[in-house]
N, C-alpha and C positions, 0 to 999 in steps of 0.2 A: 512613258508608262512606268510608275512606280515597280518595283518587285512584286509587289503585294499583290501585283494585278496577274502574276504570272502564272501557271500553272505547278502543279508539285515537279511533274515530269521534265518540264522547261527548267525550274531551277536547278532538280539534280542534277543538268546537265550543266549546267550555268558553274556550278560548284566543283563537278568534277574536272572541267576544265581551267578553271579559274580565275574566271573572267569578275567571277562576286567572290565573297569570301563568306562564310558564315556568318559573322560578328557584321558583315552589310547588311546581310538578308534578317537577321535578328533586330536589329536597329531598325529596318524600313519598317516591319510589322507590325513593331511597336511603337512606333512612329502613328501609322496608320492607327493603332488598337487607341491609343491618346486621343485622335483625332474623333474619335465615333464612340468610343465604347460609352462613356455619360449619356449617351441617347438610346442604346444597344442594350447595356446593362447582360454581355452576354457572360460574363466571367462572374465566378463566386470568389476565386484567388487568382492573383498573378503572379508570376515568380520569375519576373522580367532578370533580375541581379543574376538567379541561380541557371537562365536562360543563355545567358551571355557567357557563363563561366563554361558553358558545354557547350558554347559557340566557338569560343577562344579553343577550346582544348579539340574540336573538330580539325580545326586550322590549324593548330599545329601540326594534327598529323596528317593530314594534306602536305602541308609542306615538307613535312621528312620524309615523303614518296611512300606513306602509306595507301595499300586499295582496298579504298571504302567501298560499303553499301550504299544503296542508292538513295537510302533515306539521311545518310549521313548528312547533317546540318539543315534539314527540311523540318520547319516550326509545326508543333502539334497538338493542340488543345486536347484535354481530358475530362469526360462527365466526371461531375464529381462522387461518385458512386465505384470508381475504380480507384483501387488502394495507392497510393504512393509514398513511397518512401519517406519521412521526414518532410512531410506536406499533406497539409491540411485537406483530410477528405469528410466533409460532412454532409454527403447526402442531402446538401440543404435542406436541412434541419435544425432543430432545436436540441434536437436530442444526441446529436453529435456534432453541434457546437466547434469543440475543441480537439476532437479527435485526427492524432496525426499519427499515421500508422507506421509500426515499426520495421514493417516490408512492402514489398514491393509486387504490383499481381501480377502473372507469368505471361499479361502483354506487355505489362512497363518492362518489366524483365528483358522481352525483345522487342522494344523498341531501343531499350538501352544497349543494345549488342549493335542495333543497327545505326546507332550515333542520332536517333533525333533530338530534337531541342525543343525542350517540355516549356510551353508558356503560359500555362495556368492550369486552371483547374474551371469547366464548366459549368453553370447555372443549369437547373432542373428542377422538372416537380418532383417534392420532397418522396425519400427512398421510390422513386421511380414510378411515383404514383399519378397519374393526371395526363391530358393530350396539351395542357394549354402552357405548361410554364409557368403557370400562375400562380401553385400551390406552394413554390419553394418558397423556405421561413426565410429569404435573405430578403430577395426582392423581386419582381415579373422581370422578366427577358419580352424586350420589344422585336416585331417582325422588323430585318431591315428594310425590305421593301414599303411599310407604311408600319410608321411607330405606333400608330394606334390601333395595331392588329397584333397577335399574339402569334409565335413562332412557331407552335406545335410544343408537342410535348411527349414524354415526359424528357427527353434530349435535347429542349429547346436550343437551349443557350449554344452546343457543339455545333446546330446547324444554322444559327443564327451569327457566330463570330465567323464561319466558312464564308456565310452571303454577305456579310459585310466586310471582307476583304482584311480582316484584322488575324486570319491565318489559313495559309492554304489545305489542313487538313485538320481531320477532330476524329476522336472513338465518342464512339456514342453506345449504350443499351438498348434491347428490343426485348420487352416482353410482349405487346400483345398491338405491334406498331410504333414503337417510342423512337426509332430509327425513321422508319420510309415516313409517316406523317409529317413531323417537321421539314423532313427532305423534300417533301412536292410540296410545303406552306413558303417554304425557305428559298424554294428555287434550286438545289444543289442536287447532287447525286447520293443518296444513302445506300445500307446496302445489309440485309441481315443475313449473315451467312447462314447455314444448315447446322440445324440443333448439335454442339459436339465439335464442329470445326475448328470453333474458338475456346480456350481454357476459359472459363468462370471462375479458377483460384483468384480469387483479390476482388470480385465484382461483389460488393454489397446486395446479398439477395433479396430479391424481391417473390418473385416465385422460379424455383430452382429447376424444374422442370422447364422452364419455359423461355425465361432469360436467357441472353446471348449478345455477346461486343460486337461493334461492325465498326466499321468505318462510315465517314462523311469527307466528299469533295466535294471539288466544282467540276470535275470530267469521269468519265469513264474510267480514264489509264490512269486515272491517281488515286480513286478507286481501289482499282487492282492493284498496285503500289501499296497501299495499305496493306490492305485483303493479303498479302504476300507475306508481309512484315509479323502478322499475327498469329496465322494457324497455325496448327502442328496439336499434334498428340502432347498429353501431360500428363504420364503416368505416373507421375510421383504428388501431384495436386489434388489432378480433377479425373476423376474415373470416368467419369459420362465425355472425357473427350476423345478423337479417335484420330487417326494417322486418316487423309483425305486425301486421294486420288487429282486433287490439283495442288498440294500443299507446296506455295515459294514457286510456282509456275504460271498462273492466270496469265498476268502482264505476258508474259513474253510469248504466251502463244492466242491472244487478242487477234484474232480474225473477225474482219467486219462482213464476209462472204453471208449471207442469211437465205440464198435461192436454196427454196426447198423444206428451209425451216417449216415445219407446223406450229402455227399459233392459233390455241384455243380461246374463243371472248364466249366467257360463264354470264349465260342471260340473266342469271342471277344478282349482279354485278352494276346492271346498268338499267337495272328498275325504279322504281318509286323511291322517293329520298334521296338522286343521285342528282345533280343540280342539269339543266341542261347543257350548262357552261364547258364543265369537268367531262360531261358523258361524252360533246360532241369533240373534246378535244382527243379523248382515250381513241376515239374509233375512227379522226384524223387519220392519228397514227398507225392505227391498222389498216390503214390505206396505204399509210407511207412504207409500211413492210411489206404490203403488199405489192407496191410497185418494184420492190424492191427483191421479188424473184419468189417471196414468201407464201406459204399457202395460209390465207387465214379465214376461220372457221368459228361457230358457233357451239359451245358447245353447254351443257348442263348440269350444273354442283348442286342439287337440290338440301342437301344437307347445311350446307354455309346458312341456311335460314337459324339455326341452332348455334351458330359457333358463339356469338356474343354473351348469350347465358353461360352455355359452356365455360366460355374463357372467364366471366366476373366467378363464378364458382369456383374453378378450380385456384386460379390466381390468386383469390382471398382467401383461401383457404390454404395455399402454400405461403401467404404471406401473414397470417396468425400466427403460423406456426415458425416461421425465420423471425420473426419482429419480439418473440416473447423473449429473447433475451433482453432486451433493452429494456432494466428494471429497474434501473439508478443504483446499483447493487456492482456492477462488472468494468464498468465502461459508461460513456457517455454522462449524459444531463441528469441531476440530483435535485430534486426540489428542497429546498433550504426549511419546508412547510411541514415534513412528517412528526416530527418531534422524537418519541421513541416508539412510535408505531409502526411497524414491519409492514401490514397492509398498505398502512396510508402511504409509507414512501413508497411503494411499487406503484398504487394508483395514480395517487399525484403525479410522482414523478413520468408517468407515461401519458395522462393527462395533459400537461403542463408539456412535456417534450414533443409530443407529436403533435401533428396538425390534423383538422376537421377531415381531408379526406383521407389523411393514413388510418384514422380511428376509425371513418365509418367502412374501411376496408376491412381490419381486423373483428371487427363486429359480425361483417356478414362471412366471415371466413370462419370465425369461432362457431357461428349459428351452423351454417352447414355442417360443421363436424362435431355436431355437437349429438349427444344420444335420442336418438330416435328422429333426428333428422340425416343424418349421415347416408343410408341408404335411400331417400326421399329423394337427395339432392344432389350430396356430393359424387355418391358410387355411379348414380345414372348420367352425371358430367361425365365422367372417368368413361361409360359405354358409349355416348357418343361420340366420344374424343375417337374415340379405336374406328368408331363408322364414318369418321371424317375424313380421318388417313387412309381409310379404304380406299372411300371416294376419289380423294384426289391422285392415289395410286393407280385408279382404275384410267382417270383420265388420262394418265399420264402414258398411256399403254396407245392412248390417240392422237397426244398431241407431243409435243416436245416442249414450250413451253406454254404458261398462260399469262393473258393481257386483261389490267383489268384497270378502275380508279383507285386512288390511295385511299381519298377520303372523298365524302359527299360535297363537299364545298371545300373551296380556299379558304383561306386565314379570316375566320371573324373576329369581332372587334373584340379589344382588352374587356374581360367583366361582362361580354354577353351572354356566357353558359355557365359562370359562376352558381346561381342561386337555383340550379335546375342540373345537379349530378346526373341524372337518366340521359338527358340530353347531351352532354359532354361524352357520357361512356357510347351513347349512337355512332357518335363521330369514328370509333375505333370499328365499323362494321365490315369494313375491306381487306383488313390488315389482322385482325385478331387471329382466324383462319390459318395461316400461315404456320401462327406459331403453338397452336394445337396441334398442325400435323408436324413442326419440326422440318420444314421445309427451307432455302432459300428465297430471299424474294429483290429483286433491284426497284429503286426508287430513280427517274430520275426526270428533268424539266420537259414536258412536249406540248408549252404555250404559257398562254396568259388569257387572263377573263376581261371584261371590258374596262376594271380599277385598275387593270395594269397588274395584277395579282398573280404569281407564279402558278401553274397546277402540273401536279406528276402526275406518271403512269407509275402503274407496277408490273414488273414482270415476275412471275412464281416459275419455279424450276423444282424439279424433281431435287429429291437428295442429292445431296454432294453433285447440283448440276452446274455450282456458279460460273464455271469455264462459260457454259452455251449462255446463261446470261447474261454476262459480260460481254462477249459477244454481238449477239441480238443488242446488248443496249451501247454498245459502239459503233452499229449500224445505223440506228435509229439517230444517235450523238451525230454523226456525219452527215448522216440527210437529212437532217433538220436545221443542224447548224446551230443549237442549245445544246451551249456550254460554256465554261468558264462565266459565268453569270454572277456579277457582285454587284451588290444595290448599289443604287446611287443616290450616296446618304448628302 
């Protein structure tokens, strides 16, 4: 068994003893990332050289009897949408091209306290826009399970180098599913923490409200290993973040005990447009918790019928408003075409810099907020937003967590929902929900469909509840026996 095939948790233990050294487990990955990535295509940057110099200098202080953290020398991919340091972050785009930031965002910041070892930079649809991967201006990210399917999105790439075994951990973004999606197309565990757990200083916004980093594995406890490394308050960054009741503790208090849990299934969830495939594997599982001591229950979200407008509303509408910098004026892509015209360089140049769905997002986010559609559109988004949070607060008063699908179907083919946007944004009809009400939600593998195709569950947890989700989906990891899942390319 190569390293590559190991767990995060397995190597940090591999490391701390020192049985591997850093500079092995960096080698192997990369080794492996050679071996697959031309098929994969999940990276936009590598930075194999600068990998190694922070593998080497791991191992030094390992050997001078320094005690590390646990992620100390554990390889970790980055969406490209998170700032780093003297490394190329371009949103996969045109319009940040060349942009290498002169800081660092206050998770690199604690990743770098806890010694990991940064191996590129991830592929995604451009500034975080899309479920398929397919919109970033580099190139599509392939599913590793079948290359001719698409990895999800907009985080493909981070949950695609995880299932192809080319690194055992990735941050990825969630605005409205761009986490748990990929993560049940992928096979892997995603994970979207609760709105505020995680700093957003250094995350390229997309809509500010709603955004939020998580982590991607291949287990539960590496997961939580993440999920550890990241949260924490940042009052000197991000106001919207808050000191959280599990912060730098999950992992270590991961009980798989679930008798007695309440688990609600929203009939909502498991109607019309939901594939048989996906539905009868979701309610497998709530079998398997249910064997499992668990009480599990029906229960009813009538409002989620509204979340998907809701969420294209408000999203586009925070994302006119974040994206209007980029004017060929500050930063980023210049069109060489303006001449001495002030207009024409700002249109051109955002023309020419953005791509077809960042444009037809700023359009319909400019239209809603625009005069005399604002209360029409936008303000009645913003009231139902408040009656969704209700809702799921109310449920939450019944159940302890909820069980639902990621998505309506596994991974379809490269260039099937291209030429039909309506259709691609359906896809986010499970997932959007979540991050209207600012909630946690876990992603992680409970089957396959009959092409051998991975499909997740979702678990949603109240505020600041990811301790019991972690949990619940450590349970579920052990009685089923999915985990540690790397294609076999």
């Amino acid at each position: 068994m190569g390293l590559y095939e190991k767990t995060a948790a397995e190597l940090s233990a591999l490391l701390e003893s020192k049985q591997i050294s850093a500079v092995e487990l960096a080698q192997d990955v990369f080794a492996r990332t050679a071996a697959v990535e031309d098929r994969v295509q999940g990276y936009v940057t590598r930075t194999e050289q600068q990998a190694l110099a922070q593998a080497q200098a791991i191992d030094e202080r390992r050997a001078a009897g320094e005690a590390l953290p646990a992620l100390a020398g554990i390889p970790i991919a980055i969406k490209d949408n998170i700032c780093t340091k003297g490394t190329l972050t371009t949103c996969a785009s045109k319009m940040l091209y060349d942009f290498v930031p002169p800081y660092h965002a206050t998770v690199m910041e604690k990743l770098d306290a806890q010694g990991a070892v940064i191996t590129g930079k991830a592929n995604m649809d451009e500034f975080a826009m899309g479920s398929s991967c397919e919109n970033s201006a580099m190139h599509p990210t392939h599913n590793p399970h079948d290359l001719t399917r698409v990895p999800g999105g907009s985080s493909g790439g981070s949950a695609a180098v995880v299932a192809a075994g080319e690194v055992p951990l990735a941050l990825g973004s969630d605005t409205g599913g761009s986490i748990r999606q990929p993560a049940s197309f992928c096979g892997v565990v995603g994970l979207k923490p609760t709105y505020g757990a995680v700093s957003r200083y250094g995350l390229i916004a997309f809509a500010s409200s709603l955004d939020q980093i998580g982590p991607f594995a291949r287990t539960v406890e590496d997961a939580a290993l993440l999920l550890d490394a990241i949260t924490g308050h940042d009052p000197l960054h991000d106001s919207t973040s808050v000191k959280t009741p599990f912060e730098g503790s999950v992992r270590a208090n991961l009980n798989a005990d679930v008798k007695g849990l309440k688990i609600g299934l929203p009939k909502e969830y498991f109607g019309a447009g939901i594939s048989d495939e996906v539905r009868e594997r979701v309610l497998a599982a709530a079998e398997t918790y249910r064997g499992l001591g668990a009480e599990v229950f029906e229960i009813s979200l009538p409002l989620v019928e509204y979340a998907l407008p809701v969420y294209y509303i408000l999203s586009s509408a925070e994302a006119s408003s974040n994206l209007a910098r980029f004017d060929g004026v500050k930063y980023g892509y210049r069109t060489p075409h303006a001449g001495d015209d002030l207009i024409a360089l700002y249109t051109k140049s955002r023309s020419e810099g953005f791509g077809a769905e960042v444009q037809r997002r700023i359009m319909l986010g400019t239209y809603v907020l625009s005069s005399g559609y604002y209360d029409a559109y936008y303000k009645k988004a913003r009231a139902a937003q408040r009656k969704i949070r209700a809702e799921f607060a109310s449920a939450f008063e019944k159940c302890d967590v909820i069980l639902t699908p990621v998505a309506p179907t596994t991974a379809y083919g490269l260039g099937a929902k291209t030429a039909d946007p309506l259709e691609m944004y359906a896809g986010d009809i499970c997932t959007v929900s979540v991050n209207i009400a600012g909630l946690p939600a876990l992603v992680q593998p409970c089957g396959f469909d009959g092409a051998q195709l991975p499909i997740g569950m979702q678990l949603i947890g109240p505020r600041f509840g990811e301790q019991r989700l972690m949990n619940a989906g450590l349970a579920f990891e052990q009685a089923s026996g999915l985990r540690n899942i790397i294609a076999a390319l």
